[in-house]
Every structure is written in structure tokens, then in C-alpha cells.
C-alpha positions as CSV (number, residue, x, y, z in Angstrom):
1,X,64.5,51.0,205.5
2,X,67.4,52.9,206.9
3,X,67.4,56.7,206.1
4,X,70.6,57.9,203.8
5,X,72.2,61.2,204.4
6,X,73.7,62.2,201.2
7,X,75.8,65.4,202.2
8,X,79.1,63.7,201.3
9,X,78.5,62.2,198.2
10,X,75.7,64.9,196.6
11,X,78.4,67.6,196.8
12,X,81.1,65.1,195.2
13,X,78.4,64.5,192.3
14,X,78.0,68.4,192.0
15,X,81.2,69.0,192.2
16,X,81.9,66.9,189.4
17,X,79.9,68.5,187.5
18,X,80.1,72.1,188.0
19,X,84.5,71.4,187.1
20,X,83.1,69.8,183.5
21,X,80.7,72.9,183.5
22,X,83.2,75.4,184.0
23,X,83.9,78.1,181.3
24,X,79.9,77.7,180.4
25,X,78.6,80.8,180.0
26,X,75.4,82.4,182.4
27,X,74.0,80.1,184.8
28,X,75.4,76.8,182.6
29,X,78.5,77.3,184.9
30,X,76.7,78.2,188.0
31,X,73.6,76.4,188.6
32,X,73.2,72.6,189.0
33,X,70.4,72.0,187.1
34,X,71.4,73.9,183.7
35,X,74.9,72.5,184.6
36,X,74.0,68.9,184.5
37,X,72.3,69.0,181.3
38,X,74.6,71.4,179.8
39,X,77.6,69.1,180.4
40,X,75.3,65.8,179.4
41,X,74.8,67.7,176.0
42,X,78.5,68.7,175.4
43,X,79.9,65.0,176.4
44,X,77.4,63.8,173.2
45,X,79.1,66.2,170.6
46,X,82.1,65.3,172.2
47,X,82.1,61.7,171.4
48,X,80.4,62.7,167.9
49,X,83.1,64.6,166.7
50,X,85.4,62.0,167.8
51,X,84.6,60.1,165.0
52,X,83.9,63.0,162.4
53,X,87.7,64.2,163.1
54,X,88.7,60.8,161.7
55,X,86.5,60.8,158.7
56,X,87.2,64.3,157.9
57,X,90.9,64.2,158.3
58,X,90.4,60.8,155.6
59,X,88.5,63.0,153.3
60,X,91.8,65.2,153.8
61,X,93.7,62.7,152.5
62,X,91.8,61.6,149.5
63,X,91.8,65.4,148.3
64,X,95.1,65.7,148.7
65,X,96.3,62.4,147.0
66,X,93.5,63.0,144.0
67,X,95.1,66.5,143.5
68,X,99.0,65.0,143.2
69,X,97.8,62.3,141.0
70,X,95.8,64.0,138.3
71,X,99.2,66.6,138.5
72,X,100.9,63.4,137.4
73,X,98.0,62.2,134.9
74,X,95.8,59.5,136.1
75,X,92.8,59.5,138.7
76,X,92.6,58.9,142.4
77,X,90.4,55.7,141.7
78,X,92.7,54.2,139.2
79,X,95.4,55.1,141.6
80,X,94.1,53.4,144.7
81,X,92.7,50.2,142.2
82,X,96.2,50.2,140.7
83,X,98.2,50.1,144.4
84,X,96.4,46.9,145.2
85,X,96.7,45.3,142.2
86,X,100.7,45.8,142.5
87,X,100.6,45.2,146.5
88,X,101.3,48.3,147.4
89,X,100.3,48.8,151.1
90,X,100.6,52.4,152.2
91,X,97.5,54.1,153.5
92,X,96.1,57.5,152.7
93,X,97.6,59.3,155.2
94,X,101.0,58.1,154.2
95,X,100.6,58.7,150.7
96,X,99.5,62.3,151.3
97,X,102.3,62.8,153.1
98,X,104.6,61.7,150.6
99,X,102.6,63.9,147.8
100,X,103.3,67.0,150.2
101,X,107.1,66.8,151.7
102,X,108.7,64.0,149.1
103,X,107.0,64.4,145.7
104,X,109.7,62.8,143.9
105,X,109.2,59.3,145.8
106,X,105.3,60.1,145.3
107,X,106.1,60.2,141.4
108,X,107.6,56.8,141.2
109,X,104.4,55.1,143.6
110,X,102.6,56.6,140.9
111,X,104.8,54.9,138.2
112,X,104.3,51.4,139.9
113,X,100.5,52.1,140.5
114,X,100.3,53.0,136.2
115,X,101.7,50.0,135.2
């Protein structure tokens, strides 16, 4: 088996890492080891909180359209149940928008949703 020399591509793997590692603080930033598993740990909660900015900026949402509804006197759930029933398709992040900068066309979706 022929011998490999891996000066070339070892330094292009470190120096991978050590760019993703930088701004680590102590020897997280400095030495390969730590580095590597420092980075390997932070590219997990990376792709974790992905997904829990999207299902916290929902929850968002729902606050904010259950607080402009019971304003106007009927629930979030009855709300939502009473938007599908009439074929109303806006999502949440729509309708919270509308309860923030245009409450006046908010108050009639909320007519159409009561009937």
C-alpha cells in the first residue's frame, strides 16, 4: 500500500476549522483538538435553533392574533375554526400583521370569521 503524505490537505481541513472556530474564546480558537469539537458542538445548536426560530416566531403569531381577537370579543380558537369554515386563507403571520399595522381590515376578518 502506497504511503500518503497529507501536508496539503491536513492543513486545508484545519484550516477549515480554525475560520468556523474563530471568535471562540481560550484555546477553542486556537488549538485543533478543542477547535474541532467546539465547532462540531455549535453546528448542532445551530441547526436546532433553526427550527425553534420558526416555532417560536409561530407562537409569536398566535399571541398576538389571540390578544386582537379577544380586544374584539371572541377567542383565538373560535377565530381560526371560524376562518376555515368561511374559507378564509391567510396564515398567522399575515393575520398578525394585519392586527398590528391595519386594525381596521383586521376588524372586519373578524366580522366574517363571527358569522
Amino acid at each position: 500500500m502506497p504511503r500518503v503524505k497529507r501536508a496539503v490537505g491536513a492543513k486545508k481541513k484545519r484550516k477549515k476549522i480554525f475560520k468556523l472556530a474563530k471568535g471562540y474564546m481560550w484555546g477553542r480558537s486556537k488549538r485543533y483538538r478543542t477547535a474541532k469539537d467546539a465547532v462540531k458542538h455549535a453546528l448542532v445548536h445551530a441547526y436546532v435553533d433553526r427550527r425553534l426560530k420558526k416555532r417560536n416566531a409561530r407562537r409569536l403569531w398566535n399571541l398576538q392574533i389571540n390578544a386582537a381577537t379577544r380586544e374584539l370579543g371572541i377567542t383565538y380558537s373560535r377565530f381560526i375554526a371560524g376562518l376555515k369554515k368561511n374559507k378564509i386563507e391567510l396564515d398567522r403571520k399575515v393575520l398578525s400583521q394585519l392586527a398590528q399595522s391595519q386594525p381596521e381590515i383586521f376588524k372586519e376578518i373578524v366580522a366574517m370569521a363571527k358569522k
